[in-house]
C-alpha positions as CSV (number, residue, x, y, z in Angstrom):
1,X,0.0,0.0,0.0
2,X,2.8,2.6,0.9
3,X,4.1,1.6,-2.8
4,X,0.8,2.3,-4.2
5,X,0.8,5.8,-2.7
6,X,4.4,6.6,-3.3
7,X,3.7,6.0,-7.3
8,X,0.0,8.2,-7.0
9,X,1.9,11.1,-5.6
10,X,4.7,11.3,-7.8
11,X,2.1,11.0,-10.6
12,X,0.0,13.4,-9.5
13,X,2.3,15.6,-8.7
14,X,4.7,15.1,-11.7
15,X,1.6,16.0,-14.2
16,X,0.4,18.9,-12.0
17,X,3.2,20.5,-12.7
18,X,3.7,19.9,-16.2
19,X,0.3,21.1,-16.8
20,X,1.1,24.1,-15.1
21,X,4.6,24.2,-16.7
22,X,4.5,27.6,-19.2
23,X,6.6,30.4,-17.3
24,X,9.1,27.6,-16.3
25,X,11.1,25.2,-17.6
26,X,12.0,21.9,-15.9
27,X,12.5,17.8,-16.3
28,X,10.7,15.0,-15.1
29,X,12.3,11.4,-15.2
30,X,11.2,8.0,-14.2
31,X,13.0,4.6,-14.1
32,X,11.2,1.9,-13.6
33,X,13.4,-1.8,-13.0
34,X,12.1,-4.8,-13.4
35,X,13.9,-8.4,-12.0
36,X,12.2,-11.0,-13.4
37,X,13.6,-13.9,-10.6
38,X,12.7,-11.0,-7.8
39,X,9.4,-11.1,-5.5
40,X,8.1,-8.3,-6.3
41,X,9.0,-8.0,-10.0
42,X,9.6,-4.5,-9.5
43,X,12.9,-4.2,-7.8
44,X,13.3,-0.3,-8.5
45,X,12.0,3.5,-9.2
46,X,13.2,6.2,-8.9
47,X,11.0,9.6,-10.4
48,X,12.8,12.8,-10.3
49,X,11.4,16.1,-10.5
50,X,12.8,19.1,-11.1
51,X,11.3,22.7,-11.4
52,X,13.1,26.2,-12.0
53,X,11.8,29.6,-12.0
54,X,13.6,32.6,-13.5
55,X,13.1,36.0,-12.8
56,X,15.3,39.0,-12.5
57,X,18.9,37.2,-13.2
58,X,18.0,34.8,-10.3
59,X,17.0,31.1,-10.4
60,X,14.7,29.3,-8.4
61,X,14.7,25.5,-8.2
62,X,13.4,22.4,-6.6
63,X,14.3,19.0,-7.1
64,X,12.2,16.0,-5.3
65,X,13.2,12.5,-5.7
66,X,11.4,9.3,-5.0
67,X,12.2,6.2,-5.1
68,X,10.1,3.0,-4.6
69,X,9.4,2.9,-0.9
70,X,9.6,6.7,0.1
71,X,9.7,10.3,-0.8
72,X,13.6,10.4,-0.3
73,X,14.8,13.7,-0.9
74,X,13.9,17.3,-1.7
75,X,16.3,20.3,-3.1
76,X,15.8,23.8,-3.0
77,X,18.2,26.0,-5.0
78,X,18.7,30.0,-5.3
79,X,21.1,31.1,-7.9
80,X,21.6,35.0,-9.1
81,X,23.6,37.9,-8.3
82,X,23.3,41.7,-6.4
83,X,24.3,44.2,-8.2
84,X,28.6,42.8,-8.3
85,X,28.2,39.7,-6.1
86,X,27.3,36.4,-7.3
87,X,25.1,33.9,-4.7
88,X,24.5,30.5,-5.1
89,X,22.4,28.2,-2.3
90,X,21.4,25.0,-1.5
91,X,19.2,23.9,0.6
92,X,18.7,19.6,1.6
93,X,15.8,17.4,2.8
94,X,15.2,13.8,3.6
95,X,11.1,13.9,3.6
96,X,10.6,10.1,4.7
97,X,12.5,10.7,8.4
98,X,11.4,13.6,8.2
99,X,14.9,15.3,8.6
100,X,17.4,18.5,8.0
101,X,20.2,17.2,6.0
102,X,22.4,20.2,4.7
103,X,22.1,23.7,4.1
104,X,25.5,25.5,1.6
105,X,25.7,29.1,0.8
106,X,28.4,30.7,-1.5
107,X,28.9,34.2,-2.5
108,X,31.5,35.6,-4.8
109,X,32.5,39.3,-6.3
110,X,34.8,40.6,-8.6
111,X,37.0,43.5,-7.5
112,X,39.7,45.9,-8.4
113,X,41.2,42.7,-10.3
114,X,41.1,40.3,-7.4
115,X,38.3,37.3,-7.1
116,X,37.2,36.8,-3.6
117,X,34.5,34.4,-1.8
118,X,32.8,33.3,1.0
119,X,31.3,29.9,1.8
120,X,29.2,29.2,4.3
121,X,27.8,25.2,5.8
122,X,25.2,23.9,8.0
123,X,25.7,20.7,8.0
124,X,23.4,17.6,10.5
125,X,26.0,14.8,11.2
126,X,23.0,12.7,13.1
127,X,21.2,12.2,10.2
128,X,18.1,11.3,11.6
129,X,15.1,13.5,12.8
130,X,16.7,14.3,16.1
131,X,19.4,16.5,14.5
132,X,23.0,17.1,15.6
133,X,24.1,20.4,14.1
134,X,27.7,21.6,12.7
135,X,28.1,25.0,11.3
136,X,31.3,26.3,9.3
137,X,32.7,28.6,7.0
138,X,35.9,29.8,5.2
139,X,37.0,32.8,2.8
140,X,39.1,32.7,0.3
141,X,40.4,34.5,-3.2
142,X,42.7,35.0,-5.9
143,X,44.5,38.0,-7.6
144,X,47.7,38.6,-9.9
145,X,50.5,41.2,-10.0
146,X,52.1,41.0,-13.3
147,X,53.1,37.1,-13.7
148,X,52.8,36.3,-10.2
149,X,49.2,34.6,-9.2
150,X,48.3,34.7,-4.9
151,X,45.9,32.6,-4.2
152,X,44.2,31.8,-0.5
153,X,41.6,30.0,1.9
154,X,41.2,30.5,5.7
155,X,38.8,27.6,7.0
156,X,36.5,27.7,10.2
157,X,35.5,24.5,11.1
158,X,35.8,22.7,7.5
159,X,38.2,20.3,6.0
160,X,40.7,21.1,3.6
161,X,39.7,21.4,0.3
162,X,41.7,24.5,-0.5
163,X,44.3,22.2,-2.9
164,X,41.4,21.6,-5.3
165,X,39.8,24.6,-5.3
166,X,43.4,26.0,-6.5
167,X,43.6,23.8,-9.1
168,X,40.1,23.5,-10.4
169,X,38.5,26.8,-9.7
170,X,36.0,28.0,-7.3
171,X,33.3,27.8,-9.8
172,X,34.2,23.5,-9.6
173,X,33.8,24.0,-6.5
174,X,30.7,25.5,-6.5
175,X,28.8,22.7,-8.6
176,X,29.8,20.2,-5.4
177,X,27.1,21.4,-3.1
178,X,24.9,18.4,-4.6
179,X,25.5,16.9,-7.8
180,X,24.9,13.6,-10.0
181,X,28.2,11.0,-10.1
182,X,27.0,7.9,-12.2
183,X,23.4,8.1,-11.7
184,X,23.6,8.6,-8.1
185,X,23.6,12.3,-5.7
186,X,26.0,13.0,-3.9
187,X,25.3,15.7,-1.3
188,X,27.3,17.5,-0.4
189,X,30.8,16.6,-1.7
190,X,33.5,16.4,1.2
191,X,34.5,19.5,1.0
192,X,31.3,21.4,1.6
193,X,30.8,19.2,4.8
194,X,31.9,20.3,8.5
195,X,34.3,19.1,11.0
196,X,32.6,18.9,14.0
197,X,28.9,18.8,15.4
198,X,29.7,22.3,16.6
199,X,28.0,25.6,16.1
200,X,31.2,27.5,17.2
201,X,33.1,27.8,14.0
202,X,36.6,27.7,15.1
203,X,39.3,28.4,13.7
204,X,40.8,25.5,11.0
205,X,43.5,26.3,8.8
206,X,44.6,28.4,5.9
207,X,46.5,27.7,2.8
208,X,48.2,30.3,0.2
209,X,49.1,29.5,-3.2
210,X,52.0,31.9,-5.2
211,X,52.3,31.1,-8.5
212,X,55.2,32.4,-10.7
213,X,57.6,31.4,-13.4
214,X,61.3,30.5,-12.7
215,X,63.6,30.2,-16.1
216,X,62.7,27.1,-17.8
217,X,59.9,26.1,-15.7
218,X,56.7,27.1,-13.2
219,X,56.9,27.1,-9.3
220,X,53.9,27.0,-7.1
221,X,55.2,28.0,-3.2
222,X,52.7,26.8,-0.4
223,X,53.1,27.6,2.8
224,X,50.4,25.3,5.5
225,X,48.6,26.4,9.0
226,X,46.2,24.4,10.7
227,X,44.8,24.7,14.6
228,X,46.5,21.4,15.2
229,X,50.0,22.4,14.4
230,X,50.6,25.7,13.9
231,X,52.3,26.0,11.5
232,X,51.8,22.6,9.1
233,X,54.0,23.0,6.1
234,X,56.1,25.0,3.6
235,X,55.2,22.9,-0.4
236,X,57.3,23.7,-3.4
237,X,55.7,22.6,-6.2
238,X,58.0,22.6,-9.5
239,X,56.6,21.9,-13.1
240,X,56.0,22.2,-16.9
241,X,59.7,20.9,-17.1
242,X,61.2,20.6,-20.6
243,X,63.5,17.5,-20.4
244,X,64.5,17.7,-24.1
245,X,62.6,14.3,-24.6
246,X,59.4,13.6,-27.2
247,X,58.2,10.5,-24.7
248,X,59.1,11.4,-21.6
249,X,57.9,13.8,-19.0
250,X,59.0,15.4,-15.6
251,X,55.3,16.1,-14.9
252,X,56.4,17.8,-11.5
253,X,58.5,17.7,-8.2
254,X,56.8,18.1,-5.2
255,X,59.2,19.4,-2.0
256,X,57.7,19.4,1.2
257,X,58.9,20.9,4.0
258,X,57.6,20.4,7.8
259,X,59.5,21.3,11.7
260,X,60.9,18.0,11.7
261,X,61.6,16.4,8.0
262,X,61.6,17.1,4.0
263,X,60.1,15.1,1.6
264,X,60.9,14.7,-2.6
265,X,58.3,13.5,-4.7
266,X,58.7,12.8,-8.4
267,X,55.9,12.4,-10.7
268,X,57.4,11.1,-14.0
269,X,54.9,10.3,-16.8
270,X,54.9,9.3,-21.0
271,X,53.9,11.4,-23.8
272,X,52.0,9.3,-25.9
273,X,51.5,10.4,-29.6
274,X,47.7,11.3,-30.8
275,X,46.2,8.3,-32.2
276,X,43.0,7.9,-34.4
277,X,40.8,5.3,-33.2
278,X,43.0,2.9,-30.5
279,X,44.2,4.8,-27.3
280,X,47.1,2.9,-25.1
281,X,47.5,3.1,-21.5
282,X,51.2,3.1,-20.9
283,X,52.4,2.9,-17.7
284,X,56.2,3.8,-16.3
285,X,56.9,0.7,-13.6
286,X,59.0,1.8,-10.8
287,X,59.9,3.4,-7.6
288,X,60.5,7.0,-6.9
289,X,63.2,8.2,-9.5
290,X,64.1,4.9,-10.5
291,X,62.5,3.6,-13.9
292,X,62.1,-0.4,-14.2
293,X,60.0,-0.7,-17.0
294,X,57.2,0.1,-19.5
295,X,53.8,-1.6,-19.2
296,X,50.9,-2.0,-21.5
297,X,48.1,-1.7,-18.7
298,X,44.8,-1.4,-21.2
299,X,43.8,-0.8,-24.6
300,X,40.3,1.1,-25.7
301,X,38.9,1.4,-29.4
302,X,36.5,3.9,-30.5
303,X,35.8,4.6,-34.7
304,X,32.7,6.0,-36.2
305,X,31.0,5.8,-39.7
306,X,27.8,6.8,-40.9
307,X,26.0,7.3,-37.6
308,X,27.4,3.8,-36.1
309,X,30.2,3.9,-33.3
310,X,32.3,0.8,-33.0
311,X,33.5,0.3,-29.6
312,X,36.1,-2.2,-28.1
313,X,38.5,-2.6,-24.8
314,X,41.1,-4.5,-23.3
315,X,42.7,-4.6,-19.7
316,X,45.9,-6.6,-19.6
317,X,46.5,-5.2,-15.6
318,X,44.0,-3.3,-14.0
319,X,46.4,-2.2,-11.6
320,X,48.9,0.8,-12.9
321,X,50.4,4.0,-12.4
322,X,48.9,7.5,-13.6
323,X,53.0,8.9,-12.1
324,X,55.3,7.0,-10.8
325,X,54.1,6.8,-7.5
326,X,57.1,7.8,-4.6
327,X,55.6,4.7,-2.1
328,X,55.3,2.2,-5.5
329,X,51.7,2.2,-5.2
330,X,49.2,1.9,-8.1
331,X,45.7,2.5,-9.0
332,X,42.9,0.1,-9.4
333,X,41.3,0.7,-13.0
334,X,38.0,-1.0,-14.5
335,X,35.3,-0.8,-17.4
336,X,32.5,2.3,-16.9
337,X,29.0,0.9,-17.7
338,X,30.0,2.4,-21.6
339,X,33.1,1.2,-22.4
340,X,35.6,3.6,-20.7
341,X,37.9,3.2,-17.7
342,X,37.8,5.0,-14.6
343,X,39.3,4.1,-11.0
344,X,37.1,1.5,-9.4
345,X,38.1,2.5,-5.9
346,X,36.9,6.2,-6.3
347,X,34.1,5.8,-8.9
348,X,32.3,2.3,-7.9
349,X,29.2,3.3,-8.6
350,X,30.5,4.0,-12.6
351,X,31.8,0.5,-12.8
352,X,30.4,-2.2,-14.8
353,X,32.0,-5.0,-13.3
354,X,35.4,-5.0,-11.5
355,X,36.2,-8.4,-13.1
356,X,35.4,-7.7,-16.7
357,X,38.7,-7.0,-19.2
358,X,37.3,-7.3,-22.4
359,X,34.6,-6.3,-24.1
360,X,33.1,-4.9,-27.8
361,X,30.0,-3.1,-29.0
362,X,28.3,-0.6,-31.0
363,X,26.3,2.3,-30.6
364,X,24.1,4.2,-33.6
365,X,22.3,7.4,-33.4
366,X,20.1,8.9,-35.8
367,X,16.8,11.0,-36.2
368,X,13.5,9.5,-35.3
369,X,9.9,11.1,-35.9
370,X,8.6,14.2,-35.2
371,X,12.0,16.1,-34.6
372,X,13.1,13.8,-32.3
373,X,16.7,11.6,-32.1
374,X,17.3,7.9,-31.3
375,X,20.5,6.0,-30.1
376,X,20.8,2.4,-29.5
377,X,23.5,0.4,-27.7
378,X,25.2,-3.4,-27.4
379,X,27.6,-4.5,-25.1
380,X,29.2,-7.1,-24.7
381,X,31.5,-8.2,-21.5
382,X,34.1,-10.7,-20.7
383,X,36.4,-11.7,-17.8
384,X,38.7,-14.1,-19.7
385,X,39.8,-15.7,-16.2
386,X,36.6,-17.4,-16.6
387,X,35.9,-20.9,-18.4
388,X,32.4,-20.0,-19.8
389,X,31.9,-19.5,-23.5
390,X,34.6,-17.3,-24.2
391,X,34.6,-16.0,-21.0
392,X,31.2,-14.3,-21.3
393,X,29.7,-13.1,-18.6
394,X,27.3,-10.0,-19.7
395,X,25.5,-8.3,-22.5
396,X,23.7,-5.2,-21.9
397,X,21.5,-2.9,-24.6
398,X,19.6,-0.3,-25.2
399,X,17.5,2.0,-26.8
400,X,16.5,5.6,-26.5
401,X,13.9,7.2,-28.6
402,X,13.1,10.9,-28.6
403,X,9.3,11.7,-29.3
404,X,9.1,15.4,-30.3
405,X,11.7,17.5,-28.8
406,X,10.9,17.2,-24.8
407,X,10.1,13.1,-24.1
408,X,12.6,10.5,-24.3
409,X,11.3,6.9,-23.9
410,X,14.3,4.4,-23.0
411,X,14.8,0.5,-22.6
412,X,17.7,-0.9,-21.1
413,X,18.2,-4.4,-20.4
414,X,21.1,-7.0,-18.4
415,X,21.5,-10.5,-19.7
416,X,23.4,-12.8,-18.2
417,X,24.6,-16.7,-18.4
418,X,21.3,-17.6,-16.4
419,X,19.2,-15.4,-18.5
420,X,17.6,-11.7,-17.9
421,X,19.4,-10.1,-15.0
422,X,17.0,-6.5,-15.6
423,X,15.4,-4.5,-17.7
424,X,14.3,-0.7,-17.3
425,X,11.6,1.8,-18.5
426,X,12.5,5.0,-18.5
427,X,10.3,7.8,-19.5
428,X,11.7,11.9,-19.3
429,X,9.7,15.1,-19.8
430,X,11.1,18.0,-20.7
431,X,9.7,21.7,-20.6
């Protein structure tokens, strides 16, 4: 029965706003899975519905999310500027507890040449109805002077994030308050959480980054504070070296210094040649500075004619280098659900199958009716450790259709050795 009037409400409330859908724009998606050996045959649904409102440079949205047994979650978003500064919010609810989950604010503004923000988090770590509130903040900015770039972050009661906001940009940043990884949100990201359950935002930690060239290459000085110790650590960071060789790379070297010790790290990479269809993953084998060998870890192939994409991979060792790692450690790499590779470990959720090293398949897109566009899929997956036929273990297809220009019906299905594994409906609005 609470099935039954989880699926009424999300219909109801899905087609009351569509119908009232003409001063805003929004999408509405539902997946329906089906297990044929499961009791009940439907072992999945998910609806997601997502309304925004425009008016005078700001954005208003919502985004409610149901699955099969509950109401599960329930964003609200703010997103414009006043006058110079920029704003962004989000706002996060569990409905089914009914609980508080996470509350971000940013604000940015451009001035006299120098880009400064503000974040602000409320964050519950209980995670259940009775809540246990954390509250933190931290500032930060960057500016130039001639070829020299300054950039910092001072942290009240969050982690360290500062690192990647250096290197990717505060407006990265900004799309982790809550965001889709491989199907599935993720809210917030790390760095947008708290450190403690405390609404007495101490102080953290702050991090400076001065960037500037040096002769032949780039240096990036960062000097470390944190409430623990003081005074944490001085980083050098030296790269875009030019070793004078077509196929090899001193991507960077990392010296860090600390009240007690210095540490050298080395991150030594190939330059692999552009290729047309077949990309190689080449790996350097070794520790720190000393080079052992040259290893084929994986090999993926990608060529398109006349609407049809051929598609093929290969692992030979899922286990490799992206630098030569200082402590001779590696990463574990695997299949994504459409034939590419990403790091199991990090990205699970993205992986096919940890086990599978091979596999080919196609994909074809065209135009269907009434200004719509279709795409249909086959894959096909091995793990050749296996005796089976050929050491086939999966195929899974698809089809998407586009009816007119704002619904997209789709049909997805697993099969395995033993038969049907799943199959999905999937039906999107758009407005």
């Amino acid at each position: 029965m609470k099935k039954a009037l989880v699926l009424s409400l999300v219909i109801v409330f899905g087609l009351g706003i569509a119908a009232f859908a003409g001063p805003v724009s929004g999408s509405w998606t539902n997946v329906i899975t089906i297990d044929p050996d499961a009791t009940p045959i439907i072992s999945g649904f998910s609806s997601e519905l997502t309304v925004d409102y425009t008016v005078g440079g700001w954005t208003f949205g919502s985004t409610a999310i149901f699955n099969l047994d509950a109401f599960d979650n329930l964003f609200f978003t703010a997103d414009g500027a006043l006058g110079a500064f920029s704003f962004k919010s989000v706002l996060d609810f569990e409905p089914e507890t009914p609980q508080f989950v996470f509350w971000g604010n940013a604000g940015s503004i451009s001035l006299g040449g120098m880009e400064l923000y503000a974040i602000t988090s409320i964050y519950n770590f209980a995670q259940v109805q009775t809540p246990d509130i954390g509250i933190g903040w931290q500032v930060g900015g960057s500016g130039s002077a001639g070829n020299v770039t300054i950039t910092g972050n001072i942290r009240f009661n969050m982690p360290d994030y500062s690192y990647y906001i250096w290197a990717y940009g505060y407006d990265w940043f900004l799309g982790k308050m809550a965001y889709v990884s491989c199907g599935s949100w993720v809210k917030p990201y790390g760095g947008w959480k708290v450190q403690t359950d405390s609404c007495t935002a101490a102080f953290s930690g702050a991090d400076f980054y001065i960037e500037f060239p040096f002769s032949c290459l780039d240096v990036m000085i960062n000097p470390s504070f944190s409430c623990t110790n003081g005074f944490d650590a001085f980083n050098i960071e030296l790269y875009n070296f030019d070793l004078g060789l077509s196929w090899l790379s001193l991507a960077e070297v990392d010296i860090a210094f600390d009240v007690t010790s210095k540490t050298v790290d080395t991150y030594i990479g190939l330059n692999l040649g552009e290729t047309t269809c077949i990309t190689p993953y080449i790996s350097l084998v070794g520790n720190g500075t000393t080079i052992e060998g040259i290893t084929l870890n994986a090999l993926l192939l990608e060529y398109s004619f006349n609407g049809v994409t051929f598609k093929a991979g290969e692992i030979f060792d899922n286990n490799w280098y992206s630098y030569l790692a200082p402590d001779g450690g590696g990463y574990n790499y695997a299949f994504t659900t459409s034939g590419g590779l990403t790091l199991s470990d990090y990205y699970p959720g993205c992986v096919i199958d940890v086990d599978y090293d091979e596999y080919f398949g196609f994909v074809i897109d065209g135009d269907s009716c009434c200004g719509g566009a279709f795409s249909v899929y086959m894959y096909n997956w091995f793990d050749t450790s296996e005796t089976s036929f050929f050491g086939w273990q999966e195929t899974t297809a698809g089809i998407d259709v586009g009816i007119g220009s704002n619904t997209t019906i789709s049909f997805d299905l697993s099969l395995m050795n033993d038969g049907v594994d799943w199959f999905t409906f999937d039906i999107e609005f758009t407005w």
